[in-house]
C-alpha positions as CSV (number, residue, x, y, z in Angstrom):
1,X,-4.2,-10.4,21.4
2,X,-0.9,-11.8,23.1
3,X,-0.1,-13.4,20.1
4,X,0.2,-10.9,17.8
5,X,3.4,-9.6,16.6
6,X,4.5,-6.0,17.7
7,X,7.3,-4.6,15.3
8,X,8.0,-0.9,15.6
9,X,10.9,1.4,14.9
10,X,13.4,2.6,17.3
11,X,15.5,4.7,15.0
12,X,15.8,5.2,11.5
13,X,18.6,7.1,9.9
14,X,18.2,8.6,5.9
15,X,21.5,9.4,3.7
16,X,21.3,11.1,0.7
17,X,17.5,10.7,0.9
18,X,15.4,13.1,-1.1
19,X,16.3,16.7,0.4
20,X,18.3,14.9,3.7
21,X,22.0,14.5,3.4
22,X,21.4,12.8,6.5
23,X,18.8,12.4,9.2
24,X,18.5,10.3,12.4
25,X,15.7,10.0,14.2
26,X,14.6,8.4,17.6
27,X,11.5,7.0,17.9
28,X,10.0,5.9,21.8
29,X,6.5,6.5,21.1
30,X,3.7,4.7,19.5
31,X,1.8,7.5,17.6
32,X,5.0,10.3,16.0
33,X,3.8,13.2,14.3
34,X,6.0,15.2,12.0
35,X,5.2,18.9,12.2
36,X,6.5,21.3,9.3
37,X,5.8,23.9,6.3
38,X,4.7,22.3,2.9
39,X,7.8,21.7,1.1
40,X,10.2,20.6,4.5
41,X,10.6,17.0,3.6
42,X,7.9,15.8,6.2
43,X,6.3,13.2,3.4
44,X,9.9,12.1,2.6
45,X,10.2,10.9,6.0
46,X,7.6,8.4,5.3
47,X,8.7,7.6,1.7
48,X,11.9,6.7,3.3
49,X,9.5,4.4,5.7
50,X,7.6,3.1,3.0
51,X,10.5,1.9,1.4
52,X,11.4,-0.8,4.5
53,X,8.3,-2.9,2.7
54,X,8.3,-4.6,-0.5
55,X,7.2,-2.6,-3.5
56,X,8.3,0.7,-4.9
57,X,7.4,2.7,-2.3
58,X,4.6,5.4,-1.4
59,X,5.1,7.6,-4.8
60,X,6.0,4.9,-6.6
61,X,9.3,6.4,-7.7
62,X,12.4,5.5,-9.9
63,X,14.8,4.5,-7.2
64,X,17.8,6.6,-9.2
65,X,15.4,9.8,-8.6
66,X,15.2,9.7,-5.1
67,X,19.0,10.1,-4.8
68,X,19.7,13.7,-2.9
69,X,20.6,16.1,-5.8
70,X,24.5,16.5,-5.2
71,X,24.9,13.6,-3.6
72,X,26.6,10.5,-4.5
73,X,23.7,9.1,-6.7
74,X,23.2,6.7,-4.3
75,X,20.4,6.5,-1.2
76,X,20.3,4.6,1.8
77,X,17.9,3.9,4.7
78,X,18.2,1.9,7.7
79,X,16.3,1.5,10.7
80,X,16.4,-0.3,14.4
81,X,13.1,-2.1,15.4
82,X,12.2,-4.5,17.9
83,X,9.9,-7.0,17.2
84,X,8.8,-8.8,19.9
85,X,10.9,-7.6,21.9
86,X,14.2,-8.7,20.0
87,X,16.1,-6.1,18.4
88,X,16.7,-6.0,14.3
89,X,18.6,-4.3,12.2
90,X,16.8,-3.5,8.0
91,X,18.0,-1.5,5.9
92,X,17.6,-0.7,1.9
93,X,19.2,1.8,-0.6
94,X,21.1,2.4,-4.1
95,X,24.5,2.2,-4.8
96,X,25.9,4.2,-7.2
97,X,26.2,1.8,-10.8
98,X,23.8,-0.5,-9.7
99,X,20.8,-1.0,-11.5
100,X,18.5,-2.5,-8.0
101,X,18.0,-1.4,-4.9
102,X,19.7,-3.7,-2.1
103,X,18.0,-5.0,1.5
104,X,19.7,-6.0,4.5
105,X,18.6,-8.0,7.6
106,X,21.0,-7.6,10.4
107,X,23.7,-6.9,8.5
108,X,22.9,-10.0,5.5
109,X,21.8,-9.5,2.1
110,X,18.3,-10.0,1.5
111,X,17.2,-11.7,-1.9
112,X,14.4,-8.9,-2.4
113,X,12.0,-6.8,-0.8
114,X,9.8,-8.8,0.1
115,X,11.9,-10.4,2.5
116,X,11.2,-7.7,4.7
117,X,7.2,-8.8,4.8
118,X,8.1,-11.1,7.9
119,X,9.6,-8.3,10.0
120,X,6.8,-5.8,8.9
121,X,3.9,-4.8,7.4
122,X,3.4,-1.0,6.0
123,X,0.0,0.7,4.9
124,X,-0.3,3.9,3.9
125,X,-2.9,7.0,3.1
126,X,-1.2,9.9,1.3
127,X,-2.8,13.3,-0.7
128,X,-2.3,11.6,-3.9
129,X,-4.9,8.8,-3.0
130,X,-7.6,11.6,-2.7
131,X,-8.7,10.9,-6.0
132,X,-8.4,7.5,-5.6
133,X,-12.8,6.7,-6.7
134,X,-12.8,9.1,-9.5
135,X,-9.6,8.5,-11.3
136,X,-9.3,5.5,-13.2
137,X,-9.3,2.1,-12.7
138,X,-6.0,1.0,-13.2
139,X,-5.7,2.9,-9.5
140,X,-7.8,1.1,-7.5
141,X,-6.8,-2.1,-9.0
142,X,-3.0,-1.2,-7.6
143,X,-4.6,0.3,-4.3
144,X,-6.5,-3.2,-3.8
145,X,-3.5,-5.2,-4.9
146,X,-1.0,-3.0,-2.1
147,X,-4.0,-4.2,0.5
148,X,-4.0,-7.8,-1.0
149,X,0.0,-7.9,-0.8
150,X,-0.3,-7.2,3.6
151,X,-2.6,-10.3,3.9
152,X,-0.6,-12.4,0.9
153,X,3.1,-11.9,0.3
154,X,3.2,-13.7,-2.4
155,X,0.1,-11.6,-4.3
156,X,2.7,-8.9,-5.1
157,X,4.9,-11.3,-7.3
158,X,2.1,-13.3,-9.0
159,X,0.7,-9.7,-10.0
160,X,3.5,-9.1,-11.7
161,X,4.7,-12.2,-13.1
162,X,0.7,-12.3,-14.8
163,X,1.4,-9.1,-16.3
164,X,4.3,-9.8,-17.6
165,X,2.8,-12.9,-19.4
166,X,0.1,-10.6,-20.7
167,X,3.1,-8.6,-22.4
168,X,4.1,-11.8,-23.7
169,X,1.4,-13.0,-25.2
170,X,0.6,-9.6,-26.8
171,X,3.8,-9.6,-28.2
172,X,3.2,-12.5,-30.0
173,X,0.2,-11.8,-31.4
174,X,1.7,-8.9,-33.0
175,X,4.6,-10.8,-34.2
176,X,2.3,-13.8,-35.4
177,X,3.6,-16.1,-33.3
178,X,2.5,-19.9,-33.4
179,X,-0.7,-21.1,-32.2
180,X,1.5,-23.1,-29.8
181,X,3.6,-20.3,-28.4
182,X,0.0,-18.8,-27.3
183,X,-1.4,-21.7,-26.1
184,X,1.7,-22.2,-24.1
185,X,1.9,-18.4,-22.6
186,X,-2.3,-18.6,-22.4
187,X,-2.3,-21.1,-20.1
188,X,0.2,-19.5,-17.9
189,X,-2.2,-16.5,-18.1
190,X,-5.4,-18.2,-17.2
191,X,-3.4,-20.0,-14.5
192,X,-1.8,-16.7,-12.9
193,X,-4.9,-14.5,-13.6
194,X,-7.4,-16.7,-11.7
195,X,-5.2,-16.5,-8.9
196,X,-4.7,-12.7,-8.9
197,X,-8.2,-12.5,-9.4
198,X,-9.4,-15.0,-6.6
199,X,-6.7,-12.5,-4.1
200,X,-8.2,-9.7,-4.9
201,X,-11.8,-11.4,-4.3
202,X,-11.0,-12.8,-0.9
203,X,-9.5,-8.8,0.0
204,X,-12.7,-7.5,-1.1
205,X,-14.7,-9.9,1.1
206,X,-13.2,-9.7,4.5
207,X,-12.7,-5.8,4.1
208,X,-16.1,-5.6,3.5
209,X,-16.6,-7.5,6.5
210,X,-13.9,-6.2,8.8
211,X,-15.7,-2.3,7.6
212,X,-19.1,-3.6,8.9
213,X,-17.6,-4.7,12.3
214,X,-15.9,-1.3,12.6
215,X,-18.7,1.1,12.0
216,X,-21.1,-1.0,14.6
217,X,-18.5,0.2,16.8
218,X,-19.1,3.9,16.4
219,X,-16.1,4.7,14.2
220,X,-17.4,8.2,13.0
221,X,-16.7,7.5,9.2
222,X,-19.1,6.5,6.7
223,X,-19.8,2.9,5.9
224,X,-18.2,1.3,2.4
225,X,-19.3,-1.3,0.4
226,X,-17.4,-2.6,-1.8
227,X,-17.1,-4.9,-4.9
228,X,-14.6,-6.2,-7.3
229,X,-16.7,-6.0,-10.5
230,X,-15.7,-6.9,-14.4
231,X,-16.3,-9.1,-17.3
232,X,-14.5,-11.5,-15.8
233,X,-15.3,-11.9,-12.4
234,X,-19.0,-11.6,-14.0
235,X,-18.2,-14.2,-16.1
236,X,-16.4,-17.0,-13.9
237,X,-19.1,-16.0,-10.8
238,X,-19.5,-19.7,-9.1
239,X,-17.1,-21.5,-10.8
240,X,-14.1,-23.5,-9.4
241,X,-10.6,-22.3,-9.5
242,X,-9.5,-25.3,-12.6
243,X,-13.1,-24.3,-14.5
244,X,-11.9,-20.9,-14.5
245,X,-8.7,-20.8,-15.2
246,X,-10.3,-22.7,-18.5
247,X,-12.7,-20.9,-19.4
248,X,-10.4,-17.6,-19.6
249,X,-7.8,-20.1,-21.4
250,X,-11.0,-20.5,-24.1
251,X,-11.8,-16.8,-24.2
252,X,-7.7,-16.0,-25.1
253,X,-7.9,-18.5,-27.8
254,X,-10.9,-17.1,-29.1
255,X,-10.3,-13.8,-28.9
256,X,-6.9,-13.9,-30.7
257,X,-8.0,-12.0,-33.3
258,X,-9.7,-8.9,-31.7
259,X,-6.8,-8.8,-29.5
260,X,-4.2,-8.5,-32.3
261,X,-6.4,-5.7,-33.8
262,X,-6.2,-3.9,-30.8
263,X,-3.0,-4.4,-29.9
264,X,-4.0,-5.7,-26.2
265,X,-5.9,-8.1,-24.5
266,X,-9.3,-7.4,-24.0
267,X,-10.3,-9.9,-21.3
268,X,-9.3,-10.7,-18.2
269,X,-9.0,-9.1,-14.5
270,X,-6.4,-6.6,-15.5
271,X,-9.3,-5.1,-16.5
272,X,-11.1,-5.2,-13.4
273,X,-12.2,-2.7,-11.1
274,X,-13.0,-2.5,-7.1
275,X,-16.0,-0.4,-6.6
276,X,-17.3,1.7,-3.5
277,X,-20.5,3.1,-2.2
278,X,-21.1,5.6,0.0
279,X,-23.4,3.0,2.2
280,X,-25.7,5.2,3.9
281,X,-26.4,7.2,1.0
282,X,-26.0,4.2,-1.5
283,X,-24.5,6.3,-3.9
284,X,-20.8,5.3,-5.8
285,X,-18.3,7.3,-3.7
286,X,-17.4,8.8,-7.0
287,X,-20.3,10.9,-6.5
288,X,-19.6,11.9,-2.7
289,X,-18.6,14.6,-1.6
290,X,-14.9,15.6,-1.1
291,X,-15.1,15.3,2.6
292,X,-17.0,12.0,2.6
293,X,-14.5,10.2,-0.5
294,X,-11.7,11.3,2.1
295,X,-13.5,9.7,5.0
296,X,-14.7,7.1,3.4
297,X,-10.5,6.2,2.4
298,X,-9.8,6.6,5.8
299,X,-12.1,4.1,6.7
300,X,-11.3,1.8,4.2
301,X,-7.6,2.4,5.5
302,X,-8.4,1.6,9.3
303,X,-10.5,-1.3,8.4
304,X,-7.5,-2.6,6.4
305,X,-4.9,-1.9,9.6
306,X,-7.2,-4.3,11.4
307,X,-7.5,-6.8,9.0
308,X,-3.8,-7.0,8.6
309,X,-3.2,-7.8,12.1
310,X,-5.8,-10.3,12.4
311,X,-4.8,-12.2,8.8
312,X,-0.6,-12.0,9.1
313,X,-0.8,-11.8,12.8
314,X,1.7,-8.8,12.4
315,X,0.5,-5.3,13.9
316,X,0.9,-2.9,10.7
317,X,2.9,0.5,10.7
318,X,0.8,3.2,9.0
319,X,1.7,6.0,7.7
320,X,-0.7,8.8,7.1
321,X,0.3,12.0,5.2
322,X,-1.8,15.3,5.9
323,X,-4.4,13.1,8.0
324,X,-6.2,15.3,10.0
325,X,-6.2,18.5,8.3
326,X,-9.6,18.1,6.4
327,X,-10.9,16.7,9.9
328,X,-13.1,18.2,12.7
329,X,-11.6,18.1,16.1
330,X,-14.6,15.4,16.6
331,X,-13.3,13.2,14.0
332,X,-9.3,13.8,14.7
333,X,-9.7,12.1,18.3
334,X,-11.9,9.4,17.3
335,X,-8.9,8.6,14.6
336,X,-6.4,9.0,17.2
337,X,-7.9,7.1,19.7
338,X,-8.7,4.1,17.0
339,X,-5.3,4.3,15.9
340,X,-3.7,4.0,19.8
341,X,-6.4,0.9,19.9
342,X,-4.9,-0.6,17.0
343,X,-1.6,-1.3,18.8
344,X,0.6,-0.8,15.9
345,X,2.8,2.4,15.2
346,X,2.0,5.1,13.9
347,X,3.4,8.1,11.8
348,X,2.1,10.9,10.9
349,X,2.3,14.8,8.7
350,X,0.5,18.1,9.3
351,X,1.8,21.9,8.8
352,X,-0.1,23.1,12.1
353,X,0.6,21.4,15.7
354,X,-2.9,22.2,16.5
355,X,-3.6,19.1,14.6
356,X,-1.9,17.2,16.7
357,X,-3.2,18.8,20.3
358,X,-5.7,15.3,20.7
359,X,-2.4,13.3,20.3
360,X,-3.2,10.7,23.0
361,X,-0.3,10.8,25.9
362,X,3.3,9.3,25.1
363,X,2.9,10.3,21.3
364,X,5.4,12.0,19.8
365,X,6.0,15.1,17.6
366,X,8.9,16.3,15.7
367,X,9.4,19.6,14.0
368,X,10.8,19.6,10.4
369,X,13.0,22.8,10.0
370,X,14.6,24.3,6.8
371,X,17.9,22.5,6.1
372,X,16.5,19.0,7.1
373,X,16.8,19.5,10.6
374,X,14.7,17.5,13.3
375,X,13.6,18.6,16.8
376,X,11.5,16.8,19.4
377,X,8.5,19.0,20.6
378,X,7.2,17.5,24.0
379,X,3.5,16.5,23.9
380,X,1.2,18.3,26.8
């Protein structure tokens, strides 16, 4: 669609990054694979990527630990794009004593990160996500929050301004507070978690639907159906967003008691959970296979690339660690070629170039050498 927005990087230069004192890479192609031994510094590249979002970041890390080991103690990255075809400057990083990281737009200071959600969207799929159905919920619930934040910038700070109020209010159960310090900090947490909640929801649906479109259109990986499931959501099913938001205000009130026993509050959609099935086999993709969880996430991945584009009207960059290793050659150039017919960029990890032969033409491929050295490697 002409109207969508195309934002991919040009360049992108790491200091003091991880194991890079400093790295600068040129990019010209749409799909750039990053070719290497375990261990190189190939999945730092796309930390360092990750990191030109808002949120913490593909691994989630302290920002003071991804400072290079003899290094300054600070980190930077910055990268060239163009986006529609004008040029930008973004950059983020740590300075040494302070306690945030900083971002920069051309050259200005950015308020936060998620200033950077109007110049791009980032997704990714990394090893660690492999255990995504059978670990626990609190996993899914951040994966399906990281897919709610691409369609709603402003899902990311309402998540964690309702958790914060849940601290809140458990702290004042366990210091007694008055019934109308709770009421007060209840309402804001019926207010903010009905809204979470009713994100996540709307996620779930047009995934679902977006998934359904794909596979009639012979995407080789399993079908998923999903659901976002719990007492709440059970429990609020048809209601308005006012008649929920009071009906959890009634069940905080009322379950003052248990929840100072335990020490935490028992209801709400922090304690929800987005569930998968394995559609063809209607099983829970907890109970798939290896091969079919990992296709299934792929899937679920794609699907959510689409989405993006179609919701934010911004063409996401994805980054996909160790993608096609556990594929068959089948498999790697159907996700190839769906990934050139998404539009956006691409970048990609493996340890073998083989994995890479059905890169479609004017991909790229860079080989990670010892030292944190980078060299082009033509595409045939």
């Amino acid at each position: 669609m002409s109207d969508w927005t195309q934002a991919g990087l040009t360049r992108l230069t790491l200091t003091d990054f991880r194991n890079y004192e400093r790295l600068d890479l040129v990019f010209t192609g749409q799909l750039v694979a990053f070719v290497g031994d375990n261990g190189i510094g190939k999945t730092n590249i796309l930390e360092a990527i990750s990191f030109l979002t808002a949120g913490r970041g593909l691994r989630r890390a302290a920002i003071s630990d991804i400072a290079r080991l003899g290094g300054s103690g600070g980190w930077s990255v910055s990268a060239s794009m163009v986006r529609d075809d004008l040029d930008t400057r973004i950059g983020t990083g740590l300075t040494p004593g302070e306690a945030g990281r900083r971002v920069r737009i051309d050259g200005e200071d950015a308020r936060s990160s998620e200033a950077l959600l109007d110049y791009m969207r980032v997704l990714w799929l990394v090893p660690a996500m492999d255990g995504l159905f059978t670990g626990p919920a609190g996993d899914r619930r951040r994966f399906l929050d990281r897919l709610t934040l691409s369609l709603d910038p402003s899902h990311g700070r309402r998540v964690a301004d309702f958790e914060k109020a849940l601290r809140q209010r458990n702290r004042l159960l366990d210091q007694g507070g008055s019934a109308s310090y709770l009421s007060a900090i209840e309402t804001q947490v019926a207010e903010l978690g009905t809204a979470v909640s009713i994100a996540r929801s709307e996620t779930v649906s047009l995934l679902s639907e977006t998934v359904r479109l794909q596979a009639e259109g012979g995407l080789p990986f399993p079908l998923a159906k999903l659901a976002l499931e719990g007492a709440f959501e059970t429990g609020t099913l048809g209601l308005s967003a006012i008649d929920r938001e009071d009906l959890f205000r009634e069940w905080l009130e009322e379950g003052r008691g248990r929840d100072r026993a335990a020490g935490r509050t028992l209801t709400g959609p922090h304690l929800s959970d987005l569930h998968v099935r394995h559609a063809a086999k209607d099983m829970p993709a907890s109970q798939s296979s290896t091969g079919e969880q990992k296709a299934l996430l792929i899937g679920l991945v794609l699907a959510h690339a689409e989405l993006t584009a179609q919701v934010s009207g911004m063409k996401p960059v994805l980054l996909l660690d160790e993608i096609a290793a556990h594929l068959d050659p089948g498999r790697r150039k159907a996700l190839f070629d769906k990934l050139q017919g998404l539009g956006g960029q691409v970048f990609m990890t493996g340890t073998d170039r083989a994995l890479f032969e059905g890169l479609p033409e004017g991909g790229e491929i860079f080989r990670i050498a010892q030292g944190g050295t980078a060299m082009r490697d033509p595409v045939e």
